[in-house]
C-alpha positions as CSV (number, residue, x, y, z in Angstrom):
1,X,2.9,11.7,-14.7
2,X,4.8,8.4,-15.0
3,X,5.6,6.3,-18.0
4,X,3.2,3.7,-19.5
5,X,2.0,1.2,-16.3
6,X,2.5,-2.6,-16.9
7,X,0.2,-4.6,-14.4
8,X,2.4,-7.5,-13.6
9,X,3.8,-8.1,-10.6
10,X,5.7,-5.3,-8.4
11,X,9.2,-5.6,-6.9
12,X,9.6,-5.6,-3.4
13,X,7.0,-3.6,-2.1
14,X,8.3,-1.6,1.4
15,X,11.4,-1.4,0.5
16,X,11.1,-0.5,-3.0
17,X,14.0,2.5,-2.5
18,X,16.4,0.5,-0.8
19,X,16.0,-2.6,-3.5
20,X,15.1,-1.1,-7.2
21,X,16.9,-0.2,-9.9
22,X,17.0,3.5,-10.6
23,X,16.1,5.9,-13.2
24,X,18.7,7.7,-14.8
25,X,16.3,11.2,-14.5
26,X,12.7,11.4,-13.1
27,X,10.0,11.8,-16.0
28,X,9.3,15.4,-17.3
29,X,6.1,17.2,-18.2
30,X,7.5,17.0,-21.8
31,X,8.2,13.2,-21.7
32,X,4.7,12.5,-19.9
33,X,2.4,10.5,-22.0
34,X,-0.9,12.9,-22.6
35,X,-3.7,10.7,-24.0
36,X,-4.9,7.3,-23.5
37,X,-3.7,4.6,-24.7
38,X,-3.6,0.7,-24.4
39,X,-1.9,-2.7,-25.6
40,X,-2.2,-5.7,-25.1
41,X,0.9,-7.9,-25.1
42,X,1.1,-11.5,-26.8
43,X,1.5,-13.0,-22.9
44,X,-1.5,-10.5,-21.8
45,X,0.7,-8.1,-19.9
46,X,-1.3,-4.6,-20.7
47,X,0.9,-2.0,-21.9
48,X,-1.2,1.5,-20.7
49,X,-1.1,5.1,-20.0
50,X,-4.0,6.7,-18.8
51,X,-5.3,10.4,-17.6
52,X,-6.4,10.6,-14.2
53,X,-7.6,14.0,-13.0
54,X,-8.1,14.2,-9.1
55,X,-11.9,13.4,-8.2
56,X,-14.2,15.3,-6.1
57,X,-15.6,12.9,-4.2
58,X,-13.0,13.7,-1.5
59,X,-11.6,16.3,0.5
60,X,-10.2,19.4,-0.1
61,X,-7.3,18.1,2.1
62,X,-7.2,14.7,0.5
63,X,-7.7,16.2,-2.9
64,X,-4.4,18.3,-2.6
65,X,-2.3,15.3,-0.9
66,X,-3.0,13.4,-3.9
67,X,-2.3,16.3,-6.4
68,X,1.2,16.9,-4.7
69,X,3.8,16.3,-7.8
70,X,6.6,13.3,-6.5
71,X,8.9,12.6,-9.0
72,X,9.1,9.0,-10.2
73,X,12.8,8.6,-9.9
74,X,13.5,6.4,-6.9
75,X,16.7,8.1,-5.2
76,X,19.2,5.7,-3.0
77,X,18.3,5.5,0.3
78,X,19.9,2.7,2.8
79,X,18.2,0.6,5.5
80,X,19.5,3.5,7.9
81,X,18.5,6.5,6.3
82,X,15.1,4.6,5.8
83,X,14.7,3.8,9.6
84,X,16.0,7.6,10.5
85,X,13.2,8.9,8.1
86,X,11.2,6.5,9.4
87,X,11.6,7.5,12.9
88,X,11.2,11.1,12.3
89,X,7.6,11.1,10.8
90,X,6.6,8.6,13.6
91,X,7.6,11.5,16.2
92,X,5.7,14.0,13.7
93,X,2.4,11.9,14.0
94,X,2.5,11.2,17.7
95,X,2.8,14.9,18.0
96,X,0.1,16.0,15.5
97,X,-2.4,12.7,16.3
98,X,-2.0,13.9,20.5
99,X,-2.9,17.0,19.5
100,X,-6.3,16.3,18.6
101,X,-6.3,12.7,20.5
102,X,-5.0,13.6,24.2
103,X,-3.2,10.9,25.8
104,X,0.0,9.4,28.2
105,X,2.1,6.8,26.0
106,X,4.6,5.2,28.0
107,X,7.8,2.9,26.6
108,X,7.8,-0.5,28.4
109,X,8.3,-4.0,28.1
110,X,6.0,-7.2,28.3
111,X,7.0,-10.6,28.0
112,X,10.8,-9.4,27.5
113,X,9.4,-7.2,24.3
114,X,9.6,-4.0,23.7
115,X,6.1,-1.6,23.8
116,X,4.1,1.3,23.6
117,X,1.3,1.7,26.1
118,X,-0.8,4.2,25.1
119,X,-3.4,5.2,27.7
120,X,-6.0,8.1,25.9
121,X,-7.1,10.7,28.7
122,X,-10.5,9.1,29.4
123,X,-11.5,5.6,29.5
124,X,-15.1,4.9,30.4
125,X,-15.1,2.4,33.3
126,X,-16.6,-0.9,31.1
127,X,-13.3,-0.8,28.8
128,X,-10.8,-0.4,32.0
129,X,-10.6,-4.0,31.6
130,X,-10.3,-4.1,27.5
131,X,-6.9,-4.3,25.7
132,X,-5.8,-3.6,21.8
133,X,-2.9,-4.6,20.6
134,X,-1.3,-3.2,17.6
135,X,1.1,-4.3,15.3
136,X,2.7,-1.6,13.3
137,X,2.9,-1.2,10.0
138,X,6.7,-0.3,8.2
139,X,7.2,-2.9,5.5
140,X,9.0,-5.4,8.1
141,X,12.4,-2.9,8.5
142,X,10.9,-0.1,10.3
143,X,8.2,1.6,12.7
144,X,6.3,4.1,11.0
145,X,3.3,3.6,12.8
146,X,3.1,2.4,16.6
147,X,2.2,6.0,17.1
148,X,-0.5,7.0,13.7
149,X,-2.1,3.7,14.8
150,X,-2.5,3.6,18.6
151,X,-3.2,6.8,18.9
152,X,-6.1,8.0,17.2
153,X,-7.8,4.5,18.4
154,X,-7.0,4.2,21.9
155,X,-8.8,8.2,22.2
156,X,-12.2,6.8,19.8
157,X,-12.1,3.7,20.8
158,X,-11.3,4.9,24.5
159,X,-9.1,1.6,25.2
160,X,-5.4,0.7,26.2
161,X,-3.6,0.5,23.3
162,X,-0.4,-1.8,23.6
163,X,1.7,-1.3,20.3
164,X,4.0,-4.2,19.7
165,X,7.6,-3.3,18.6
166,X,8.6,-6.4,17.4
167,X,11.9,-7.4,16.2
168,X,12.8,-6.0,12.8
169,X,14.0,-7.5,9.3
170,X,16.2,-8.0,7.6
171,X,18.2,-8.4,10.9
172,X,15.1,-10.9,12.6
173,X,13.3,-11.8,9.6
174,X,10.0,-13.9,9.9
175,X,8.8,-15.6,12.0
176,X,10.2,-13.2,14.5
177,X,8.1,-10.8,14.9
178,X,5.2,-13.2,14.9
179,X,6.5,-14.7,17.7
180,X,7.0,-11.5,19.7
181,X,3.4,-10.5,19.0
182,X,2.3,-14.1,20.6
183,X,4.9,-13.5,23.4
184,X,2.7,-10.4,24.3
185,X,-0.6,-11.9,23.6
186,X,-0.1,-15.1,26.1
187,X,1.0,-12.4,28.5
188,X,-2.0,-10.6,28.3
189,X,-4.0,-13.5,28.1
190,X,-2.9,-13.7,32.4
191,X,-4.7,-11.1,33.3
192,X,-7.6,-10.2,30.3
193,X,-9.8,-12.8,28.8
194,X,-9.7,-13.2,25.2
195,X,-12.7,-11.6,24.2
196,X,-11.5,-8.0,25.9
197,X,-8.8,-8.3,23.6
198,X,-8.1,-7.3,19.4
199,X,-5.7,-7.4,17.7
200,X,-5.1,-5.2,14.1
201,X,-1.9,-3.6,12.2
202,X,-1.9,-1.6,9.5
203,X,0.3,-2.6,6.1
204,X,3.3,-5.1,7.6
205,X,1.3,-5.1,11.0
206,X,-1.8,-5.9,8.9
207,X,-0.2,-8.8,6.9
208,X,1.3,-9.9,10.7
209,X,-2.2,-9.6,11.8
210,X,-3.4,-12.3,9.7
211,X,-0.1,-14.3,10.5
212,X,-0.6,-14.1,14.3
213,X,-4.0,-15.4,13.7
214,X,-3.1,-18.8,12.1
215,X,-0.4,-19.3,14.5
216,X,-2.9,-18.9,17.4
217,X,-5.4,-21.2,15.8
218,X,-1.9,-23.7,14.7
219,X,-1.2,-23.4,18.4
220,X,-4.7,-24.0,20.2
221,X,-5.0,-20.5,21.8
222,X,-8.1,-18.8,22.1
223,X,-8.5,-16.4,19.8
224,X,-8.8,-12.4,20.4
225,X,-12.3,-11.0,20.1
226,X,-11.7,-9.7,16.3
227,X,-8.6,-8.4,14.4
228,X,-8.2,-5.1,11.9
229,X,-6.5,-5.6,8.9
230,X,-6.0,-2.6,7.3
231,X,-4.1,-2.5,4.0
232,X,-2.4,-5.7,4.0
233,X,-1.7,-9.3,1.5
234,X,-2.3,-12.7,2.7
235,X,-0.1,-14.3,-0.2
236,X,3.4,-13.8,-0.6
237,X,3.5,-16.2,-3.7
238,X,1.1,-14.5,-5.8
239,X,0.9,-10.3,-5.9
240,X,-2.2,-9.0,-6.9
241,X,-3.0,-6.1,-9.7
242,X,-2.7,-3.3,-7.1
243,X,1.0,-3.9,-6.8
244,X,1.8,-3.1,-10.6
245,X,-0.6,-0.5,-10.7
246,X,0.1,1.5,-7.8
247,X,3.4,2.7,-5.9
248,X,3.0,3.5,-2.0
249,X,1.7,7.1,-2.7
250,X,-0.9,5.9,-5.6
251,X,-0.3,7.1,-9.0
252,X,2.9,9.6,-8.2
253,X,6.4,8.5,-7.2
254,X,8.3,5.4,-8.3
255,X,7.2,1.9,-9.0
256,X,9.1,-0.7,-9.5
257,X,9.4,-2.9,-12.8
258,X,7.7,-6.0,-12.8
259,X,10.4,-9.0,-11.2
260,X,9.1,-12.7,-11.4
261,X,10.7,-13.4,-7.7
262,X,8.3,-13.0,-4.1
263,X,8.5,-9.6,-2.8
264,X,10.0,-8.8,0.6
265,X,12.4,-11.1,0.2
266,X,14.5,-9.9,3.6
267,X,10.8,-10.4,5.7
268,X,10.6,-14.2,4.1
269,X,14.2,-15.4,4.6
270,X,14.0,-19.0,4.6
271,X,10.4,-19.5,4.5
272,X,8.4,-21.2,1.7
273,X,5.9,-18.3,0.5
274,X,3.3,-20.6,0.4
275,X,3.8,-21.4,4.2
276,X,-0.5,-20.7,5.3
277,X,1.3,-18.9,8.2
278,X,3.5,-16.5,6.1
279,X,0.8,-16.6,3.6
280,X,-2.9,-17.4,5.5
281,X,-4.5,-17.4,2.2
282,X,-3.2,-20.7,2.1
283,X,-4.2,-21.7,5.4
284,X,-7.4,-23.3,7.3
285,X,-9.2,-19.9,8.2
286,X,-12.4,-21.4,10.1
287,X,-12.9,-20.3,13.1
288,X,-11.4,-16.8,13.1
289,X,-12.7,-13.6,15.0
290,X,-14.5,-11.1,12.6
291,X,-12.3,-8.7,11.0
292,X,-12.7,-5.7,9.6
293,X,-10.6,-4.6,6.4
294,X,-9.5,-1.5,4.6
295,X,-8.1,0.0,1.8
296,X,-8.4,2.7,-0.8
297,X,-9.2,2.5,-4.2
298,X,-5.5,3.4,-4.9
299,X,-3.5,1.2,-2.0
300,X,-0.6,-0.5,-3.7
301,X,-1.6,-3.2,-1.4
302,X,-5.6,-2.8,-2.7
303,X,-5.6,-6.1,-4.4
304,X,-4.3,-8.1,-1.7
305,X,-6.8,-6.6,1.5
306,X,-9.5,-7.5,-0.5
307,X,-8.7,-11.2,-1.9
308,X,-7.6,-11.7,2.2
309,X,-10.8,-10.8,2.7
310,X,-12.7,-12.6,0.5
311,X,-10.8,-15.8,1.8
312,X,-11.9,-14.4,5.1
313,X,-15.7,-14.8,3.2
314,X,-15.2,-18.6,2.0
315,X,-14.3,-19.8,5.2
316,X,-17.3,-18.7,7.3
317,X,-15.7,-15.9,8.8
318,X,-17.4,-12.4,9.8
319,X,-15.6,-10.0,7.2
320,X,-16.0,-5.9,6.3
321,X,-14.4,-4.3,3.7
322,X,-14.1,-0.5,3.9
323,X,-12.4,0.8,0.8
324,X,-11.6,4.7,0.3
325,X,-12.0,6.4,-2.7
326,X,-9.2,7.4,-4.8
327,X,-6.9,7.7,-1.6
328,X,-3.5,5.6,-1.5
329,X,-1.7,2.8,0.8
330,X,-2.6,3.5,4.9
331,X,-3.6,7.1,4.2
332,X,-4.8,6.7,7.6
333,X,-1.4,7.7,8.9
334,X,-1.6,11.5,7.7
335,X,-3.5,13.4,10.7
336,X,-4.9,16.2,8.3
337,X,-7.3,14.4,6.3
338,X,-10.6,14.5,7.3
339,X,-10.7,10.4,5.6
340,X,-8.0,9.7,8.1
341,X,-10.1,10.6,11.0
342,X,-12.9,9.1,9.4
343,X,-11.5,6.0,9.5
344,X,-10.1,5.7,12.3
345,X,-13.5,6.6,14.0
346,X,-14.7,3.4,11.4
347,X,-12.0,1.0,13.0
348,X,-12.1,1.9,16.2
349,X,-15.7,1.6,16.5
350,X,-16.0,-2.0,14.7
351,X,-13.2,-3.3,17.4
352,X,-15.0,-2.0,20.0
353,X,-18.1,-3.3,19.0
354,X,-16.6,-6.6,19.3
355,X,-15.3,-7.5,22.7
356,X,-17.5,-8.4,25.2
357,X,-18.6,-6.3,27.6
């Protein structure tokens, strides 16, 4: 169990082992805090430990994901040991997702980008015409999920997935890959109308999601039929109380000390964090396709789906939330939880339900 958690605000979130300062050790059973306690600080900041057991309200599988013992010492790992590890569990999920999802996934390029065409091994004849295009997530410097994403919803949704691999931070940082997603979009747009298209990400490709959606509406294009935005922030300025709260894998493994600066500082660059494309919390959200969001109940990025979505609410727009119990950030990517395949039925079926037939 970790030290005392402070909610304030969480250093850079999807990169946390490349950027935070490290523990000298991780945290022993005999240093582990073992009852509950709580302060409150003279500026409010909450100074807790608490005793969370595992809950049986979900799966055996889930259950022992949860309960699996990650120390919280964060050890040194550069950009390209990151992108190797990166790149190897993307290979492990294509090959454990096409075992129960069959499909053909071939590498090509549209519009000069780079992508991932995954066909599944039947498509009814009314989607034959019916596009998704997926924006992985990664946390901006990496794909570790064109594959965990396309291919469980191309087979359920039984649609051609296109998965966008977009140009990467720290090397292209926004609004690159923005702009490659729209490159592919406008070429699609040639030969599909709008409404036989969605677009949806998970994590980076969920906070892109939102982004590529303000651009279009910024630059007068039609909009896809509805977008998925699964675990992702619309406000780079302002983290929310997941992030202090929660590291990637929930309550086990590092988490970073609160900082006062944005994270994902290599992803923003330049940019203003309150820019409503960066950040479309700040932006003119009429007029957007429905969108369907999810999270779990311990997603670092928890806070942040569901304030996007309640912007989402306040401007008109048709929102769901889906959140997961007690199951941490884009769970959806592990193949072996019943919850993952649940969920993936739940997207694909809400995107399908949306373009026009």
């Amino acid at each position: 169990m970790r030290p005392a958690l402070r909610l304030s605000i969480l250093a850079p979130l999807f990169a946390s082992a490349l950027l935070a300062a490290q523990q000298a050790a991780p945290t022993t059973a005999s240093q582990a805090p073992n009852t509950d306690t709580s302060y409150i600080d003279e500026q409010g900041t909450a100074h807790v430990t608490r005793m969370v057991p595992v809950p049986q309200t979900i799966s055996p599988e889930a259950q022992q994901m949860i309960a699996r013992a990650v120390p919280d010492q964060a050890p040194p790992e550069t950009l390209a040991e990151r992108r190797a590890r990166t790149d190897a569990s993307t290979e492990a999920a294509r090959i454990a997702w096409t075992k129960i999802c069959p499909n053909h996934i071939t590498d090509d390029k549209i519009a000069g980008v780079p992508v991932r065409i995954v066909i599944p091994d039947e498509i009814p004849p009314a989607n034959r015409d019916k596009v998704f295009i997926n924006i992985h997530g990664g946390g901006f410097n990496s794909d570790s999920g064109s594959y965990s994403e396309s291919i469980p919803i191309a087979s359920y949704a039984g649609v051609k997935v296109v998965a966008v691999l977009y140009r990467l931070a720290p090397e292209h940082p926004f609004p690159a890959g923005i702009n490659d997603v729209i490159s592919v979009y406008k070429e699609l747009l040639k030969t599909h109308t709008p409404r036989h298209i969605v677009i949806y990400g998970t994590s980076a490709g969920a906070i892109m999601t939102g982004e590529v959606a303000v651009k279009l509406k910024q630059l007068s294009l039609p909009q896809p039929a509805a977008l998925g935005i699964f675990s992702g922030i619309g406000d780079f300025a302002r983290p929310g109380d997941s992030t202090a709260l929660f590291s990637l894998r929930g309550l086990a493994g590092h988490l970073d000390p609160p900082v006062s600066t944005p994270h994902d500082p290599y992803y923003i660059g330049a940019a203003d964090p309150r820019d409503p494309v960066l950040s479309p919390i700040y932006a003119d959200l009429h007029g957007l396709p429905p969108a369907l969001f999810v999270t779990g109940t311990r997603d670092a990025l928890l806070s942040g789906t569901v304030n996007l979505d309640r912007a989402f609410l306040r401007a008109g727009v048709d929102a769901r939330l889906v959140v997961f119990d007690a199951l941490p950030h884009a769970f959806w990517y592990n193949a072996t939880l019943p919850e993952s395949v649940e969920a993936a039925h739940i997207m694909a079926k809400f995107l399908l339900a949306h373009v026009s037939p």
